[in-house]
C-alpha positions in Angstrom: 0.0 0.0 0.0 1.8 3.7 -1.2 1.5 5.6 1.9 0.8 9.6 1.1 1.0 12.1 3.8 -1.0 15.3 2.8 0.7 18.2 4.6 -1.3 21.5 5.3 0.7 23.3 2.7 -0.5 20.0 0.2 -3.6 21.2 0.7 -6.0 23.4 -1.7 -7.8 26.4 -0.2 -10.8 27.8 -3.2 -14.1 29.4 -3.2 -17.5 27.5 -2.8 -18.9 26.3 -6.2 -21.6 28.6 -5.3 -18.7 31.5 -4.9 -20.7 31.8 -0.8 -17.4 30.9 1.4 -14.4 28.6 1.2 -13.5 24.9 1.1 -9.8 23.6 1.6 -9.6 20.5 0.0 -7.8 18.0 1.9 -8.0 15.3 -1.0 -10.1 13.9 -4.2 -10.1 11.2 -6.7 -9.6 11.7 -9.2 -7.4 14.5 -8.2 -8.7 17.8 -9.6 -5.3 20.0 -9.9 -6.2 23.8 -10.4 -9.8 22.9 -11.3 -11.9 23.3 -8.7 -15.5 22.6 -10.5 -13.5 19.0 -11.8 -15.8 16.0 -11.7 -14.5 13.6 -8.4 -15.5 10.2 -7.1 -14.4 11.3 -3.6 -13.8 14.5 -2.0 -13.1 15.5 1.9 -12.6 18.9 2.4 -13.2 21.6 5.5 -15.5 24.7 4.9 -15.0 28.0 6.7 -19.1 29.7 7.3 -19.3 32.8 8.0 -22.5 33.9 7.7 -25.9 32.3 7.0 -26.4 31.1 3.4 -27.5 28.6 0.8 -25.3 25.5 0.0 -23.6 24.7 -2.7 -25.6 21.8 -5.3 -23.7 18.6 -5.8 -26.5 16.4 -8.0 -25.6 12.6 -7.9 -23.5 12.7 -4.5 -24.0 11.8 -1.0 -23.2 14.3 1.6 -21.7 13.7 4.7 -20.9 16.8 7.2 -19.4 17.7 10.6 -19.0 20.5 13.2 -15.2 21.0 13.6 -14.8 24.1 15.6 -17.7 26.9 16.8 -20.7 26.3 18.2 -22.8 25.0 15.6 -25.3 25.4 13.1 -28.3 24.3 11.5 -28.9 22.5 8.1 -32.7 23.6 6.9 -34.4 21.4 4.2 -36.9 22.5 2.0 -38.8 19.3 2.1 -37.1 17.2 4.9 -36.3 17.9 8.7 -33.8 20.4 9.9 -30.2 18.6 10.8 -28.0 20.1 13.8 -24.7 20.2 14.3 -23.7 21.4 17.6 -21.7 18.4 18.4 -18.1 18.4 17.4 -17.3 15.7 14.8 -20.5 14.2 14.7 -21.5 13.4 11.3 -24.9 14.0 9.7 -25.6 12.6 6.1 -27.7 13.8 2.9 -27.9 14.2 -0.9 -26.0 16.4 -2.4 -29.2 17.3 -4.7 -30.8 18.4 -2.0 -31.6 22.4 -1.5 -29.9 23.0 1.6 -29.6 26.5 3.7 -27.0 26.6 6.6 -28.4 28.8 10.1 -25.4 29.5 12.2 -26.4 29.1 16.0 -23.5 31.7 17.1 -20.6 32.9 15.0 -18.6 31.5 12.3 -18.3 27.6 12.2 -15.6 25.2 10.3 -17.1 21.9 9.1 -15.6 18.6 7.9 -16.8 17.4 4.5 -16.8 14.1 3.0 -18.6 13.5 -0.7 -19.0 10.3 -3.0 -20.0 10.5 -6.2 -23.0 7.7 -5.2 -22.7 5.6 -8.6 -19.0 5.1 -8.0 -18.7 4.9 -4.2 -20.1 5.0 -0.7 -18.4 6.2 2.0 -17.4 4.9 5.9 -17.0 7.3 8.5 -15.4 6.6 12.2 -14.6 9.2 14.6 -11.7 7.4 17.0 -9.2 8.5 19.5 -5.7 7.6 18.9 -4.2 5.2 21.3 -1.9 3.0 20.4 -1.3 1.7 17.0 -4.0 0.7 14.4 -3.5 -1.6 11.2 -5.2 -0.3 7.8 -5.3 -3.2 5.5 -5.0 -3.0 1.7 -8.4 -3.7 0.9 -10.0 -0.6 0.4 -8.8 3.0 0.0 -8.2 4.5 3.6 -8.1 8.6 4.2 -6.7 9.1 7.8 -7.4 13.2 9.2 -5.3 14.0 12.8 -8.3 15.8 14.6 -6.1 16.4 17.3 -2.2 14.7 19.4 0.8 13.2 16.8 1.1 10.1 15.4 3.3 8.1 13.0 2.6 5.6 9.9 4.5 3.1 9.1 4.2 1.2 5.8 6.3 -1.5 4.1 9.4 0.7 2.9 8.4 4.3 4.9 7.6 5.8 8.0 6.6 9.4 8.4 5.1 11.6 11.5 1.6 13.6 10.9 1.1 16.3 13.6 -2.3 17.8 14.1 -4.5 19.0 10.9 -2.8 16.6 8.6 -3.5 13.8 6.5 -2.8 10.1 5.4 -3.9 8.6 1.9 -4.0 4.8 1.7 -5.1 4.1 -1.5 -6.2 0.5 -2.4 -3.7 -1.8 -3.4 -4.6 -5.7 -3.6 -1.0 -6.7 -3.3 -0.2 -4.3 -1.2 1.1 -4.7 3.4 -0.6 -3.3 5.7 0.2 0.3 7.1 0.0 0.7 10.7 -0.7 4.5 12.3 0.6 5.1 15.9 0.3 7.6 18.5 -1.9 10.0 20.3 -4.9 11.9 20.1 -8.1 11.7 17.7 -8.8 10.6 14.0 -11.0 10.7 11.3 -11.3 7.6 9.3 -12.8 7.5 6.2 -12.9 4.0 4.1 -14.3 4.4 0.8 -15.5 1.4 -1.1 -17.1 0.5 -4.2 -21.0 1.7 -5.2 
């Protein structure tokens, strides 16, 4: 499995696709390079809200969204119940189709994103602290966020330390070894598989 550490500076800061706030893209597949309305299978990123406002239309994806810092806010649905999030990295899920408004509860908010491209692949989300080491196997691609603490990852023929607010990449790889992440604090795991 070909480890890939994604540094803050790897990272791609750009406008909403409705031109409302900011995303920073932490990583996509297919990669998108300097264009941010490119097609993608999979996409996590973080948004910076400011201010109340409409989201941004993603027809044919599935939606999956987190408070990360401030107090919260409210997701309102035009024909479905209104989400919360005022609980720090717990996810709420919907379709990217759908007409969403955000309602901040109190002051700018930072949100984690994840997004699948629903005829291509579904995503797995875990929200785990980080004690000890854990084994990622090659059977599925793995992206790993540090929420919060320092860890390491070691793979085959590498080892590399992530401090807080960065990233690992473990894309699939049938023959690849396992890739084991140790340390301390609190991750993000996302497995994405197959539709």
């Amino acid at each position: 499995m070909r480890v890939r550490v994604l540094r803050h500076v790897d990272y791609r800061r750009m406008r909403w696709k409705n031109g409302g706030g900011w995303t920073t893209e932490l990583a996509a597949f297919p990669e998108s390079g300097a264009d941010a309305a490119a097609p993608f299978d999979w996409r996590v990123s973080i948004a910076e809200i400011e201010s109340d406002g409409a989201f941004s239309p993603f027809p044919g994806c599935d939606r999956h969204i987190a408070l990360l810092e401030g107090v919260g806010m409210e997701l309102r649905f035009d024909e479905a119940e209104t989400l919360r999030l005022d609980q720090r990295l717990r996810f709420v899920s919907f379709a990217g189709e759908a007409p969403v408004f955000g309602k901040l509860l109190a002051g700018p908010v930072r949100d984690f994103n994840v997004m699948t491209r629903r005829e291509r692949c579904r995503a797995e989300i875990l929200v785990r602290p980080l004690v000890g080491p854990m084994v990622f196997f090659p059977d599925a691609t793995w992206f790993v966020y540090l929420a919060g603490g320092t860890a390491s990852v070691k793979g085959h023929d590498s080892a590399s330390a992530i401090a807080t607010v960065e990233s690992i990449l473990l894309p699939a790889d049938p023959a690849g070894e396992r890739v084991v992440v140790d340390g301390g604090g609190e991750v993000v795991l996302v497995k994405f598989l197959p539709a």
